[in-house]
C-alpha positions in Angstrom: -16.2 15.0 -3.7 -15.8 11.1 -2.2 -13.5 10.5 0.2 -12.0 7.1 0.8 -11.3 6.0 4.8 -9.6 3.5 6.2 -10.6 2.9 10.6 -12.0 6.2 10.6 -9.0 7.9 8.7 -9.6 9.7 5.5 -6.7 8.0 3.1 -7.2 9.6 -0.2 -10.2 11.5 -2.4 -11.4 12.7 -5.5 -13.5 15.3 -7.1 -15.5 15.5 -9.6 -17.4 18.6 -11.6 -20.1 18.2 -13.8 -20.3 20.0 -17.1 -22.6 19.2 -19.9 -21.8 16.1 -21.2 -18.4 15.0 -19.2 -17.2 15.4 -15.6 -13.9 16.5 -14.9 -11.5 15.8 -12.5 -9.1 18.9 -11.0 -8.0 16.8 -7.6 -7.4 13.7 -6.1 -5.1 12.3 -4.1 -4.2 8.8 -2.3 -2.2 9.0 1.5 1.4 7.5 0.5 0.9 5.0 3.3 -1.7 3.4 1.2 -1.0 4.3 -1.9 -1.1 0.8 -4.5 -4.4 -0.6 -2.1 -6.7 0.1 -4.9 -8.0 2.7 -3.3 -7.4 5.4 -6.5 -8.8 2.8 -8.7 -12.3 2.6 -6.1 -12.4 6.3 -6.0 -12.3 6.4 -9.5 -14.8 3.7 -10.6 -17.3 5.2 -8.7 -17.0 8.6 -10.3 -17.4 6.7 -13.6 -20.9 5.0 -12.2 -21.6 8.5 -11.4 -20.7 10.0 -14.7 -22.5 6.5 -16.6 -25.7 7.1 -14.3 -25.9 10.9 -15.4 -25.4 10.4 -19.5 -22.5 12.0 -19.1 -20.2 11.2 -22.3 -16.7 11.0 -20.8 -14.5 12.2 -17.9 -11.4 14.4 -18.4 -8.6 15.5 -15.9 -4.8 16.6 -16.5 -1.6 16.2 -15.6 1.6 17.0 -15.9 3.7 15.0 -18.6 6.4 14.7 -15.6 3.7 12.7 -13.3 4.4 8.9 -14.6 2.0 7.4 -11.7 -1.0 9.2 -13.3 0.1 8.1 -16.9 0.8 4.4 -15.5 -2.8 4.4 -13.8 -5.1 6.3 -17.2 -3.2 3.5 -18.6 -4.6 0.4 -16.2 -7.6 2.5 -16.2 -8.2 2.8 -20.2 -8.0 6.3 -20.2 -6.5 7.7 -23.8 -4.3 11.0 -23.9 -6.2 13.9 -24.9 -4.9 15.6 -28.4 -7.1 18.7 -28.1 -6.8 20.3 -25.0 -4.4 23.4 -24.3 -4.0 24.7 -21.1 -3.1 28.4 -20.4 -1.2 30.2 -18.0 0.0 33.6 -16.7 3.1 34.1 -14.7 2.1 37.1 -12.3 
């Protein structure tokens, strides 16, 4: 996990777990207050130093289709849309 602060406050984070030849990425999150500071973009940059450092081959994370900030930002951040993953569920 890295955590981004701002005077001591912690404004957003990011984790990251590492399989075999990718890391993915089930959380992260930017305060709203500072929210369009870069700060997504830091946190994210240095989990790709991380994942170039390692060999790792690429990164993956999701989202829903309804979340047009995180499709707006894979697109500044060159990030392509997955064709091949499904995701599952079970309503209990």
């Amino acid at each position: 996990m890295l955590v981004a602060e701002v005077d001591n406050k912690v404004v957003g984070f990011i984790t990251a777990f590492r399989s075999d030849d990718y890391f993915f990425l089930p959380f992260a999150a930017v305060d709203k207050e500072y929210r369009r500071c870069g700060i997504a973009k830091m946190l994210l940059l240095k989990v790709e130093a991380l994942a170039r450092g390692e060999k790792r081959k690429y990164i993956l994370f999701t989202a829903y289709t309804s979340n047009y900030a995180i499709k707006n930002f894979s697109k500044v951040m060159k990030y392509k849309r997955s064709r091949k993953l499904f995701q599952y569920f079970k309503i209990l």
